[in-house]
C-alpha positions in Angstrom: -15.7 -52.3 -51.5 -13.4 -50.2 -49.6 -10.6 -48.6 -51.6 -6.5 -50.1 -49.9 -4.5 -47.0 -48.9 -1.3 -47.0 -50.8 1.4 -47.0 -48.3 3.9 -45.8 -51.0 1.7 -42.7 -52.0 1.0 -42.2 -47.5 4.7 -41.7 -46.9 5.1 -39.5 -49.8 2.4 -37.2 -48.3 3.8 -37.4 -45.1 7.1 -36.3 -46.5 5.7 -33.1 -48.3 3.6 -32.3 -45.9 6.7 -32.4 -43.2 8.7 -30.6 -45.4 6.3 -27.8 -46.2 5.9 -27.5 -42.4 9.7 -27.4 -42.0 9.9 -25.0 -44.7 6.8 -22.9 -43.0 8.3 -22.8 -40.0 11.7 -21.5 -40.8 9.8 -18.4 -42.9 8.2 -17.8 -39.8 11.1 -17.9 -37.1 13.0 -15.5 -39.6 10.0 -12.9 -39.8 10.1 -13.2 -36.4 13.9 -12.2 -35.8 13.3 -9.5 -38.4 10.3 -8.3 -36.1 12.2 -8.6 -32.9 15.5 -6.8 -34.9 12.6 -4.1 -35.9 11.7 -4.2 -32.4 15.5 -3.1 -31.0 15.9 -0.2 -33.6 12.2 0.9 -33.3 13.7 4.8 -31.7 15.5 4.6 -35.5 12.8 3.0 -37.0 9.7 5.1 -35.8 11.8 8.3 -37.6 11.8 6.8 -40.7 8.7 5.7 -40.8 7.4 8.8 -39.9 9.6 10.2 -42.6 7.9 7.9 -45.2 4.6 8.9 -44.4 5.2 12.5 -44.7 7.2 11.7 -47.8 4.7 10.6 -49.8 2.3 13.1 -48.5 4.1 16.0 -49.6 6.2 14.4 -52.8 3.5 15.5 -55.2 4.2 19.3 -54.7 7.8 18.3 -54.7 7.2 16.7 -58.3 5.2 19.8 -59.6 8.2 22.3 -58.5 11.1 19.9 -59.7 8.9 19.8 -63.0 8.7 23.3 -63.3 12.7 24.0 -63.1 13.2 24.0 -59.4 16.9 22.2 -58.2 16.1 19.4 -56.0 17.7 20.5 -53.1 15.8 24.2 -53.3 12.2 22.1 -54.0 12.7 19.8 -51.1 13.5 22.6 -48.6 10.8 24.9 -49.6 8.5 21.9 -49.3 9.7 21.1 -46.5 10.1 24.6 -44.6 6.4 25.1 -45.8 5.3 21.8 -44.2 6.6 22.8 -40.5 5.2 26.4 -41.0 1.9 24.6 -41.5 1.8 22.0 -38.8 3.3 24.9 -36.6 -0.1 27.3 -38.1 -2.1 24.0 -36.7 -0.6 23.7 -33.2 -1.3 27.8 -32.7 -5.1 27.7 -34.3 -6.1 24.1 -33.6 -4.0 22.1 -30.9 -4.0 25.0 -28.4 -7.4 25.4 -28.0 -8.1 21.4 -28.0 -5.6 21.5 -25.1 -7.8 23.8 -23.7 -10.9 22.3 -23.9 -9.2 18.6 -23.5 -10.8 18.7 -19.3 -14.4 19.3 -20.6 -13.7 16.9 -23.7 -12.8 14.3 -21.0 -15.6 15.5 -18.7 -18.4 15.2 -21.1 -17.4 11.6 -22.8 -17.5 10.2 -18.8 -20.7 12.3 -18.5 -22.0 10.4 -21.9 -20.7 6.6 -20.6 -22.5 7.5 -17.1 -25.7 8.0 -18.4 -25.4 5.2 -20.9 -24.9 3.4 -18.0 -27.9 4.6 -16.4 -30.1 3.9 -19.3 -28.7 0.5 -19.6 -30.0 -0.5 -16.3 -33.3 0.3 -16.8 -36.0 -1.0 -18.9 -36.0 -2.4 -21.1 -32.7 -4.0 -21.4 -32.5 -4.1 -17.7 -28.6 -5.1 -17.5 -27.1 -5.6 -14.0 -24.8 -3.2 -12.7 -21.9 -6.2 -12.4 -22.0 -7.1 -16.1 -21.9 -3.2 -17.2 -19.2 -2.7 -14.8 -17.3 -5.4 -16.0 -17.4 -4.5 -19.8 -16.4 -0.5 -18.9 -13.2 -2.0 -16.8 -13.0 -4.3 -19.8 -13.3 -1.5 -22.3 -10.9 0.9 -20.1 -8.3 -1.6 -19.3 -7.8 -1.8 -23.1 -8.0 1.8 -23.8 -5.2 2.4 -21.3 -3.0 -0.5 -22.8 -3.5 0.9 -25.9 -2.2 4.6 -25.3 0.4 2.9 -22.9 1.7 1.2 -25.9 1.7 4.1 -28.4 3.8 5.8 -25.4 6.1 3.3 -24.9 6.3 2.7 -29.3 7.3 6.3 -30.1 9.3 7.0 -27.2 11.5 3.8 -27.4 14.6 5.1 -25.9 13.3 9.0 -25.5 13.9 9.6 -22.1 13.1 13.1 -22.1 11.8 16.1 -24.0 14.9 17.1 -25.8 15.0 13.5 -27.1 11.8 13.6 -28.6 12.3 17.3 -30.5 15.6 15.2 -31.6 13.3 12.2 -32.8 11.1 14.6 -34.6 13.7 16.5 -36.3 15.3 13.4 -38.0 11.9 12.6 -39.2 12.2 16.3 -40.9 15.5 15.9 -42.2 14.8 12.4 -43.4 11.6 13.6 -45.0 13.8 16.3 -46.9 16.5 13.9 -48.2 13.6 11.6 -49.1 12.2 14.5 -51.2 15.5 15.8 -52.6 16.9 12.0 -53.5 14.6 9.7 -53.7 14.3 9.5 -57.5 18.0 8.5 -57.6 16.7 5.1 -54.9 16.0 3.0 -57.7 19.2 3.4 -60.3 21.2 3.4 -57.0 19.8 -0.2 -55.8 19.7 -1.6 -59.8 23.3 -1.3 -59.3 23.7 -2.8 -55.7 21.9 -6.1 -56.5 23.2 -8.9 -58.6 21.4 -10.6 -61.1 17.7 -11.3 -60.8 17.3 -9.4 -58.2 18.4 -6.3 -59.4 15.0 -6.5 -61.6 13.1 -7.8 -58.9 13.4 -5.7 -56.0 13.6 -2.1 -57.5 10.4 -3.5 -58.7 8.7 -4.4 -55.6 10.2 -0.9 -54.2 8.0 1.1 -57.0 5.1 -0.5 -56.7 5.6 -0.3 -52.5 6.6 3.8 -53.0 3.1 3.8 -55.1 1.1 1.6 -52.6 2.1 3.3 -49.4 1.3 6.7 -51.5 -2.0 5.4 -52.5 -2.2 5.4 -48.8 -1.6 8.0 -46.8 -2.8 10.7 -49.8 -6.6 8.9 -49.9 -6.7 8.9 -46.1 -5.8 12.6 -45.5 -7.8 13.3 -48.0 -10.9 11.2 -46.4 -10.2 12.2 -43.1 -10.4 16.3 -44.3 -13.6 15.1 -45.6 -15.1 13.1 -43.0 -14.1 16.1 -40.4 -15.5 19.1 -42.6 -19.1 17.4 -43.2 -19.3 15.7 -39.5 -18.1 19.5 -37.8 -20.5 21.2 -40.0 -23.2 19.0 -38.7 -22.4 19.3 -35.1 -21.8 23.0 -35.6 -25.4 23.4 -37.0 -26.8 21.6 -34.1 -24.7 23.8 -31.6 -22.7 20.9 -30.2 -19.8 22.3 -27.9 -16.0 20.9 -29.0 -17.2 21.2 -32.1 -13.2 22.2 -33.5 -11.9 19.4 -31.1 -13.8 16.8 -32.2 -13.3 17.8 -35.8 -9.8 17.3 -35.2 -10.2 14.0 -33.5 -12.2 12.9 -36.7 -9.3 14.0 -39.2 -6.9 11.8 -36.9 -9.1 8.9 -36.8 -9.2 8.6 -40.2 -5.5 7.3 -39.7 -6.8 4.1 -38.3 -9.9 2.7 -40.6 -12.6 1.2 -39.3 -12.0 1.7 -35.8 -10.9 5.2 -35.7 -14.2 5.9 -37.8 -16.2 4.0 -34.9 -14.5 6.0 -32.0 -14.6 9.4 -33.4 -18.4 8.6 -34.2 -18.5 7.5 -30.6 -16.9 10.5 -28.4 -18.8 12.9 -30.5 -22.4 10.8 -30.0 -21.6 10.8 -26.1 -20.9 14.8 -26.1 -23.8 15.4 -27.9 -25.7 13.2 -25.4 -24.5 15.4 -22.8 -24.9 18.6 -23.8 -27.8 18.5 -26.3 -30.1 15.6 -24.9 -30.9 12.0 -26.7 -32.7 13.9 -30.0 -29.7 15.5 -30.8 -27.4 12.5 -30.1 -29.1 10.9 -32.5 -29.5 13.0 -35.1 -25.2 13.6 -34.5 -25.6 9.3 -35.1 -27.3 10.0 -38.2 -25.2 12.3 -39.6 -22.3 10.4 -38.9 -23.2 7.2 -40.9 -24.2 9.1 -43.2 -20.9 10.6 -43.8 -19.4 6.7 -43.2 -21.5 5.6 -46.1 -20.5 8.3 -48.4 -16.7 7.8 -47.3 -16.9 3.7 -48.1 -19.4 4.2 -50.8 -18.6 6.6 -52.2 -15.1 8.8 -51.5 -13.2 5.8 -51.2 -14.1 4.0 -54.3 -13.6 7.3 -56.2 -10.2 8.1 -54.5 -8.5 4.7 -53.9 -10.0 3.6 -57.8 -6.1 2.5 -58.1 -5.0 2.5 -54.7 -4.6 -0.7 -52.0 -7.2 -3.0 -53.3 -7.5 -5.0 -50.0 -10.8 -6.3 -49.1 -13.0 -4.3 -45.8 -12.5 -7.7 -44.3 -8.8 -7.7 -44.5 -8.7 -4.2 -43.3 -10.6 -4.7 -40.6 -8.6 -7.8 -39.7 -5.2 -6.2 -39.8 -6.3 -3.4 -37.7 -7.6 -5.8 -35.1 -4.2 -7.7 -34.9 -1.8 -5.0 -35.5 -3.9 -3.2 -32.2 -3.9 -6.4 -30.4 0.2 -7.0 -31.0 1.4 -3.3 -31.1 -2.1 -0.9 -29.6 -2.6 2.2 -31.5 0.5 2.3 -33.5 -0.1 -1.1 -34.6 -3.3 0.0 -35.9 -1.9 3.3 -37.5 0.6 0.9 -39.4 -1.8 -2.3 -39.6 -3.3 -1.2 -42.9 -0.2 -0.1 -45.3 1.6 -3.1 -44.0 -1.2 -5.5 -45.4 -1.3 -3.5 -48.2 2.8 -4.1 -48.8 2.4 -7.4 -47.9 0.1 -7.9 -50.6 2.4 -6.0 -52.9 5.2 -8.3 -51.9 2.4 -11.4 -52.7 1.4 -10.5 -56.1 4.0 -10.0 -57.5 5.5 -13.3 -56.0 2.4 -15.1 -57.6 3.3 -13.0 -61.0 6.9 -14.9 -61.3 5.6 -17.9 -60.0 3.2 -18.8 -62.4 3.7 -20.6 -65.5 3.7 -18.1 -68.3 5.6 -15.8 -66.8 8.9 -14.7 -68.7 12.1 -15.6 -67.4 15.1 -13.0 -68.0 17.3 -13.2 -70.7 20.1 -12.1 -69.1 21.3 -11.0 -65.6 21.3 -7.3 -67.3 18.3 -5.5 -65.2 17.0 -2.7 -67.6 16.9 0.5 -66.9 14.5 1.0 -64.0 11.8 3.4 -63.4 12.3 6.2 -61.0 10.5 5.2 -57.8 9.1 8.8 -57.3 7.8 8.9 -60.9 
């Protein structure tokens, strides 16, 4: 015998579920003005983010100096005058002579994708010359949407040169305030906030400051890693470009997953071109490898207390952060997730039923951010 549906208990469900939906729906339309608000200050955002990045890249030596009896103001600006001197040592060792070799970079990867081509249409796969040309304008068309987005994402209202040395200096001067003044962030927004969230969200901040950290401190380090052991091997084998693809393997190391598969790719196609198909695969080899000891092994070790996201959720974000903003979507993809999740877990913490409520609307005294 069938069971009668309660009409009583069918409204009530309709009623919760349309106003979880209602409730759904608002959360999303406001993260979608923030977004678009994010969107119209992106040539004041892109600078600060930049700033953040290098921030928490160079705070640790910034910590040791302050530790050791340095003024703030004279640790920040040595850190900070040593960081330019070294990115302007990279530009006149490395950069120039990648710009250099850039043409025959470019030559041999469309050398390497012509003779894939070739070898595609015979046996034995045997693939027609319509479907092959349709997945490389595929596969093009989205590579050129890609760096047309990065373009257009950190030149938002750069019209010219002098605007972008401008962009990059208040990343520099941001970075050195950051350094100089951020331990004082977290007294400073205890006191701006009323109430609970004067607990709350210098709370979410340090554990954000210590995510973001986690971050972009494990992934320089990987990438420095991944480009030492993968140059060494192409060096051995006498592959040509073997300092510009290094390069290229450091700065795909920004973007997991996919920055790992294209690095791995360019440098399989110039070995193809210029060694022959043994060598291409022995540069293969050596590169997963070097991508199993980097998820197996580097990782693990280095990011122990790091993001804690799932390869599935990485992989995810960088796919949708490429798909909604191209490269720089992908650059940020991952430490957004990872904040996100910050933002989550700690929601799910106050949520749940044991834990405390405050005694009082006096927020203790907070943790230095930078700490």
């Amino acid at each position: 015998m069938s069971a009668t549906l309660s009409s009583r208990k069918a409204a009530a469900a309709l009623r919760t579920a349309a106003r979880v939906s209602a409730e759904a729906l608002l959360v999303a339309l406001m993260a979608g003005v923030a977004l678009w608000i994010v969107g119209r200050m992106w040539s004041v955002v892109w600078p600060l983010v930049v700033a953040l990045f290098l921030t928490t890249l160079t705070w640790p030596l910034t910590r040791f100096l302050r530790r050791h009896g340095w003024p703030p103001a004279v640790a920040a600006g040595a850190v900070t005058v040593s960081f330019v001197l070294l990115v302007a040592g990279i530009v006149a060792l490395i950069a120039v002579p990648v710009a250099s070799q850039s043409g025959e970079l470019s030559r041999g990867v469309v050398e390497g994708i012509q003779r894939l081509r070739e070898w595609a249409a015979g046996p034995p796969l045997n693939i027609g010359e319509d479907e092959i040309s349709g997945a490389l304008d595929t596969a093009m068309a989205r590579v050129q949407d890609s760096v047309s987005s990065m373009v257009t994402a950190v030149a938002t209202g750069v019209g010219t040169v002098f605007s972008g040395l401008v962009t990059a200096f208040l990343a520099l001067f941001l970075m050195f305030f950051f350094l100089k003044d951020g331990p004082r962030f977290v007294p400073w927004l205890t006191r701006q906030l009323p109430g609970r969230l004067a607990v709350d969200v210098p709370v979410v901040a340090e554990r954000s400051w210590y995510t973001l950290g986690a971050f972009v401190r494990s992934q320089a380090f990987v990438g420095i890693l991944d480009a030492v052991l993968i140059g060494l091997g192409l060096w051995i084998l006498d592959v040509p470009l073997v300092l510009p693809l290094a390069v290229l393997t450091f700065v795909s190391a920004f973007v997991p997953i996919v920055g790992a598969l294209f690095a791995g790719l360019v440098a399989v196609l110039i070995a193809l071109v210029s060694n022959g198909v043994t060598d291409a695969l022995i540069v293969l080899a050596v590169i997963v490898v070097v991508q199993q000891l980097e998820g197996n092994v580097f990782q693990p070790m280095i990011q122990s207390r790091g993001l804690g996201l799932h390869a599935a959720v990485v992989l995810l974000a960088v796919t949708l952060g490429g798909s909604l903003a191209g490269i720089v979507g992908s650059l940020l993809a991952v430490p957004v997730a990872a904040l996100v999740a910050v933002v989550w877990n700690y929601l799910r913490e106050q949520l749940g039923e044991d834990s405390p409520e405050p005694e009082s609307d006096e927020a203790p005294a907070p943790v230095p951010v930078t700490s």
